[in-house]
C-alpha positions as CSV (number, residue, x, y, z in Angstrom):
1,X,269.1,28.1,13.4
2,X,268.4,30.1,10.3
3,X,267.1,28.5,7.2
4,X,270.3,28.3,5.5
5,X,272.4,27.1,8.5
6,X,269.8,24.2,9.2
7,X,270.1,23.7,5.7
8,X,274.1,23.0,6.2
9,X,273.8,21.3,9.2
10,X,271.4,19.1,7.7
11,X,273.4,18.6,4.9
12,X,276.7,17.6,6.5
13,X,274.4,15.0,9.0
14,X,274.1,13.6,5.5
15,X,277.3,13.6,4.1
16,X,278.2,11.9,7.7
17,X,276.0,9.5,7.3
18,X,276.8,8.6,3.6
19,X,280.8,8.6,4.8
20,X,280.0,6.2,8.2
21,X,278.3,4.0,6.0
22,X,280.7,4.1,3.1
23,X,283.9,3.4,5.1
24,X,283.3,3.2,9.1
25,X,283.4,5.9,11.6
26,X,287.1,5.4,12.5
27,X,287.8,5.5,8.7
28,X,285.9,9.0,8.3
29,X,288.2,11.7,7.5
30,X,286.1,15.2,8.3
31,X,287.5,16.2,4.6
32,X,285.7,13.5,3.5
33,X,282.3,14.4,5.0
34,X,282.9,17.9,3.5
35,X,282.8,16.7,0.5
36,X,279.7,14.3,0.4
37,X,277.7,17.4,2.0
38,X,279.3,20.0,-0.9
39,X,280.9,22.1,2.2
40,X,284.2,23.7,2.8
41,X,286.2,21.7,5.3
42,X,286.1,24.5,7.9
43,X,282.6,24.7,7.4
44,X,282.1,21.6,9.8
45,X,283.8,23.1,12.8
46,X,281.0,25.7,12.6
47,X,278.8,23.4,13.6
48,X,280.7,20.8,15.2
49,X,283.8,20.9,17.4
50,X,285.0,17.3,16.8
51,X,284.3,14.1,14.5
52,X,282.5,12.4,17.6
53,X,280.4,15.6,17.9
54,X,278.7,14.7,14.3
55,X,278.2,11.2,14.9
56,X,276.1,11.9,18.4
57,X,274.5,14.3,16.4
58,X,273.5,12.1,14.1
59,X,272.0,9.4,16.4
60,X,270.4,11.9,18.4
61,X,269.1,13.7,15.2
62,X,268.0,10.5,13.8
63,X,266.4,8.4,16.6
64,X,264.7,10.8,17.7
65,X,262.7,11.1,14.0
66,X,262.2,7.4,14.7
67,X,261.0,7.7,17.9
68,X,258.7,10.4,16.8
69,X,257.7,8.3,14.2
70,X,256.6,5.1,17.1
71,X,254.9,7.3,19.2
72,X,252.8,8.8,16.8
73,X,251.7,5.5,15.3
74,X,250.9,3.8,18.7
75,X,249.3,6.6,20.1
76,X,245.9,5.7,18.9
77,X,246.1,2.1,19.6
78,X,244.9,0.5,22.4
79,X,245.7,-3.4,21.9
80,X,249.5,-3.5,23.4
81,X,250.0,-6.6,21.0
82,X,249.3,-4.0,18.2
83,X,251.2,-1.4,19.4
84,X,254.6,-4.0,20.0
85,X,253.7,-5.1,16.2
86,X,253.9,-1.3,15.0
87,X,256.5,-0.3,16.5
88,X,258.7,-3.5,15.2
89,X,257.5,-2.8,12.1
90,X,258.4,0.8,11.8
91,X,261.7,-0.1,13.1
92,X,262.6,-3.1,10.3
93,X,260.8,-0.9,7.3
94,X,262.5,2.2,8.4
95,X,266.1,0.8,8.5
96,X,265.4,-1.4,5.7
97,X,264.6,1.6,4.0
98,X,267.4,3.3,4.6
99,X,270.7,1.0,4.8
100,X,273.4,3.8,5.5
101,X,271.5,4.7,8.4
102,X,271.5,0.6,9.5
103,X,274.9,0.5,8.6
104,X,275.8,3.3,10.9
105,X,273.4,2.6,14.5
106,X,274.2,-1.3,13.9
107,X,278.5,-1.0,13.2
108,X,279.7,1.8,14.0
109,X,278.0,2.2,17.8
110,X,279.4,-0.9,18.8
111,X,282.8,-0.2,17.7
112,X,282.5,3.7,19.3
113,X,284.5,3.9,22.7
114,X,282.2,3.6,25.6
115,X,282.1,7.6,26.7
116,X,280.9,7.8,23.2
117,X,278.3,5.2,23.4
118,X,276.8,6.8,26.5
119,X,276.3,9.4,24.8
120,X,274.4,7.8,22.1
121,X,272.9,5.3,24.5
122,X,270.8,8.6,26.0
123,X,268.8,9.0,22.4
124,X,267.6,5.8,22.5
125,X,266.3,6.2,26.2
126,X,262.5,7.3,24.9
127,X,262.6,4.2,22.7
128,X,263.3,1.9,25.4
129,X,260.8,4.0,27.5
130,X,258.1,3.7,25.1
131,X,258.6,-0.4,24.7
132,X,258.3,-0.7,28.6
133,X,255.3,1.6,28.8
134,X,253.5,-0.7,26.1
135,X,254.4,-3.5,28.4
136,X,253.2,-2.0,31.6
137,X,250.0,-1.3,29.8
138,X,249.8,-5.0,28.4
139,X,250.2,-6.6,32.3
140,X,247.8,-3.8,33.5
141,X,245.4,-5.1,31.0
142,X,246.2,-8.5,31.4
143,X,246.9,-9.3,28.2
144,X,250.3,-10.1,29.5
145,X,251.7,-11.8,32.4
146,X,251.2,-10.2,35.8
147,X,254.8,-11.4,36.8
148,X,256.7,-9.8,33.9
149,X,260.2,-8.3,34.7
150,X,259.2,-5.2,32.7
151,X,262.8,-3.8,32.5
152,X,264.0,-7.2,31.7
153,X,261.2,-8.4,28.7
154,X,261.4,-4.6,27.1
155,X,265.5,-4.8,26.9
156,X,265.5,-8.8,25.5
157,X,262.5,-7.1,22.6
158,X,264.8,-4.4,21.7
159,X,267.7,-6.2,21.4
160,X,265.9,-9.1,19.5
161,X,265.1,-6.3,16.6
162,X,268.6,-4.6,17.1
163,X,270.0,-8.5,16.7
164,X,267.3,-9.0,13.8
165,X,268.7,-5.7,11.9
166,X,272.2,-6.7,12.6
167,X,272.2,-10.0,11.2
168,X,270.2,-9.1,8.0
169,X,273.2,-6.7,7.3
170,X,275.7,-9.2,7.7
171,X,273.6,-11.2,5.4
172,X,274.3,-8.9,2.7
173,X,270.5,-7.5,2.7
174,X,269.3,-10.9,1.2
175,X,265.9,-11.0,2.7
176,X,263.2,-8.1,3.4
177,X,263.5,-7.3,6.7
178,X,259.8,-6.2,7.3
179,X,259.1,-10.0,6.8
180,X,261.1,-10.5,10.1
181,X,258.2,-8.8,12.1
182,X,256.0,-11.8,12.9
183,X,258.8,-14.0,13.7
184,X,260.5,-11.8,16.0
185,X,257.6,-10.4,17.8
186,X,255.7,-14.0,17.9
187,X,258.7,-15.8,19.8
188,X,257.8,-12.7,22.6
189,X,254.3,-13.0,22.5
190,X,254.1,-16.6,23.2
191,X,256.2,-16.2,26.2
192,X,254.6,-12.7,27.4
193,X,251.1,-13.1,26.9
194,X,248.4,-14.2,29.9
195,X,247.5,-17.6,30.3
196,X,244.1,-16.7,31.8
């Protein structure tokens, strides 16, 4: 893409964002997300054939700067305890920092239809990836269990934070979510980690 068409495209991934947020994908008239990104209506369907179209994009554009952002901080660390503690942290600071986008992975992909969420499901595949790889290299060290269900343990972490963001939502945003890290990640730990 050019400079000024990444510029729009980025800009109406914005707008989307701020509209989700604001008032719920189903809710989301494309006029509407014209207007937060200061396009013409039609200027959308340059970039994107339906409304479904910009909300993939938007995971997809999205999780992957996260999941850019996890592997680059836990690429230097050894300790697997350390690394599971960064990338929980990254994930409740990051969303914390930025409630629309919260708003938007935690509401509206559970009320998408499920060819939609498929779709979706596929951008956080590396994420998942990366959580069971930290594992593998935890058992291989045996700092955790040598009978771990891998697949099982890095789908229960995942959806503990995913639960953790959800709920601090619902709350109204009355608590910092970084101070969930310890909690979340120690209730894990104790059940995870090698007796020897």
């Amino acid at each position: 893409m050019t400079s000024k068409k990444n510029e729009k495209y980025q800009l109406i991934l914005q707008g989307a964002l701020k509209v989700f947020a604001e008032n719920g994908y189903h809710r989301s008239q494309v006029s509407k997300i014209a207007k937060a990104a200061g396009v013409a209506d039609g200027t959308i369907y340059l970039y994107f054939k339906r409304k479904e179209d910009i909300l993939i994009r938007l995971f997809q554009e999205k999780l992957g700067e996260l999941v850019g952002k996890f592997h680059d901080s836990v690429e230097g660390i050894t300790d697997p305890i350390e690394a599971l503690r960064t990338v929980c942290h990254i994930h409740f600071t990051e969303l914390e920092s930025n409630p629309e986008l919260a708003y938007v992975t935690q509401i509206e992909l559970r009320q998408s239809d499920l060819e939609l969420r498929k779709e979706i499901g596929s951008a956080l595949k590396p994420y998942i990836v990366l959580i069971e790889n930290i594992l593998k290299q935890g058992v291989e060290e045996n700092r955790f269990r040598s009978d771990l269900n891998i697949k099982l343990v890095r789908n229960l972490i995942f959806g503990s934070m995913d639960e953790a963001v959800t709920s601090w939502l619902i709350s109204g945003r009355k608590y910092p979510l970084s101070g969930q890290v310890e909690d979340t990640l120690g209730f894990f730990l104790h059940g995870i980690s090698s007796k020897e």
